[in-house]
C-alpha positions as CSV (number, residue, x, y, z in Angstrom):
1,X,14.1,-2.3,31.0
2,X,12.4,0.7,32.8
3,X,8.8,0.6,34.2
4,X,7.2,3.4,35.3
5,X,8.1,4.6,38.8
6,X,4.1,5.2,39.7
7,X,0.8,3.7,39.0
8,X,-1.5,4.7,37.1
9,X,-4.9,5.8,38.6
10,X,-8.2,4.8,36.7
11,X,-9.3,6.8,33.8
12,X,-5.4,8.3,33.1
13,X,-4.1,8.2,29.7
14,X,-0.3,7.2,29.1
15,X,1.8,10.2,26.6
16,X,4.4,8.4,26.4
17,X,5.8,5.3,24.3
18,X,8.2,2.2,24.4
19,X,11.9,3.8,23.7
20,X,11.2,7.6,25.2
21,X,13.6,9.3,27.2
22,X,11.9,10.8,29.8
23,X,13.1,13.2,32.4
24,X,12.1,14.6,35.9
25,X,8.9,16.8,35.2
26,X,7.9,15.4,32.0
27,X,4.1,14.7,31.3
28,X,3.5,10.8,31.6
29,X,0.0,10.6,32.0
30,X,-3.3,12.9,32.0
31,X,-6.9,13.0,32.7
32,X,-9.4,14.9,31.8
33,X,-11.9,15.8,34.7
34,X,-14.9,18.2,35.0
35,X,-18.7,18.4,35.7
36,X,-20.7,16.0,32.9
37,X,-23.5,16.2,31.9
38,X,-26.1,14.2,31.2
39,X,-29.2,14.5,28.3
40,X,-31.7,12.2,27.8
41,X,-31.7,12.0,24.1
42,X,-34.5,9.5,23.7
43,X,-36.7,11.1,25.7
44,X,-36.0,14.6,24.2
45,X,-36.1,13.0,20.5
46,X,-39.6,10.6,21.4
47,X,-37.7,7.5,20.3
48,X,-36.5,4.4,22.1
49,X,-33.3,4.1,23.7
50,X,-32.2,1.6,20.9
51,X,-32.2,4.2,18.8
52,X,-30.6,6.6,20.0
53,X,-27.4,5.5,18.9
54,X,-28.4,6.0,14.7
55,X,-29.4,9.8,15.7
56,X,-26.3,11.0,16.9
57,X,-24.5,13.7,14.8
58,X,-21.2,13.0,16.8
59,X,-19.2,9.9,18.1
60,X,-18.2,9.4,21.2
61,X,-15.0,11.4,21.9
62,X,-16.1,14.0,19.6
63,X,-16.3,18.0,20.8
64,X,-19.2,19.5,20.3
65,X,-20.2,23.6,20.8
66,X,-23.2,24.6,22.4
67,X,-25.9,25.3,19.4
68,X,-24.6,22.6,17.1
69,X,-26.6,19.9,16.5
70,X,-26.4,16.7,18.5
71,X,-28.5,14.3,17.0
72,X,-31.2,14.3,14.5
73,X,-34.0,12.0,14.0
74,X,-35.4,11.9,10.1
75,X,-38.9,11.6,9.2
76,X,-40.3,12.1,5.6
77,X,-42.7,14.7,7.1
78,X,-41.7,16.5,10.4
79,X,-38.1,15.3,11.7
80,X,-36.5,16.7,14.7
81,X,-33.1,18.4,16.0
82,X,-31.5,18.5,19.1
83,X,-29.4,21.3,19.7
84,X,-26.8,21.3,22.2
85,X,-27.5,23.1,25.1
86,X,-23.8,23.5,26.2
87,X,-20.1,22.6,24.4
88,X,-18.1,20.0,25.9
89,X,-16.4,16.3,24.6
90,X,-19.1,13.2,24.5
91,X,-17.6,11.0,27.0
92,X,-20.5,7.9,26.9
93,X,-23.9,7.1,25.8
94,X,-26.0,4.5,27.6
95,X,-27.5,2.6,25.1
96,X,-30.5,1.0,27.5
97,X,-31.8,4.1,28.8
98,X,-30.7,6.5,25.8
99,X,-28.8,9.0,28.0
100,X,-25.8,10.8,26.7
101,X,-23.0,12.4,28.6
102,X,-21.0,15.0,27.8
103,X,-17.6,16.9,29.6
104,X,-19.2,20.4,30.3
105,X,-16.2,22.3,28.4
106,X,-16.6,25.3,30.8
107,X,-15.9,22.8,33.6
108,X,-13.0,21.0,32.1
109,X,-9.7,20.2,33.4
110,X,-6.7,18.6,32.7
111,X,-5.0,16.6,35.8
112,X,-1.7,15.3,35.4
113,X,0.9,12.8,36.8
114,X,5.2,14.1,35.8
115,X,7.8,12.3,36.5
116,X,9.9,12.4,39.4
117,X,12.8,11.2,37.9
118,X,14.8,10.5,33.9
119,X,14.3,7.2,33.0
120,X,14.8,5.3,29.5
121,X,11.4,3.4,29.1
122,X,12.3,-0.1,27.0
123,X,10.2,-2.9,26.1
């Protein structure tokens, strides 16, 4: 049995699985990191914080492009869009104060730990 010869940082995602052979340089882990941004959706939509969550268009991890439409709330007479202002990936919503973050897509990078060495990785 193999284990990983480094840590992994907060936030990292592992690419590889239980029986890879991996080899000096090859991708183990990545991150994504940039500027996010952050819209307050219930205030922008006039509607509690609660409900923020039924108005979304997208689900968390989802990409969206700037002028796509983020979240809608319905009314029989009158309803209301938000538009995105900017494209990105929806990384959280805060459900108790209705705000929605998003990875700003021009700011977004990819940071990534290779390994130093070949190893078989086992259960």
């Amino acid at each position: 049995m193999a284990l990983l010869p480094v840590l992994l940082p907060k936030g990292f995602k592992l690419k590889i699985s239980v029986d890879s052979v991996v080899c000096a340089g090859d991708l183990l882990a990545y991150k994504n990191i940039g500027k996010e941004e952050v819209i307050l959706l219930s205030k922008n939509l006039k509607i509690s914080p609660s409900k923020v969550l039924k108005c979304l268009k997208k689900n968390l991890g989802d990409r969206i492009e700037k002028g796509e439409v983020l979240a809608e709330k319905k009314r029989i007479v009158g309803g209301k869009k938000f538009i995105s202002p900017f494209s990105g990936t929806i990384t959280r919503l805060e459900e108790s104060t209705g705000r929605l973050f998003i990875l700003s897509q021009s700011e977004e990078k990819i940071k990534e730990i290779k390994s130093p060495e070949s190893y078989l990785i086992e259960e």
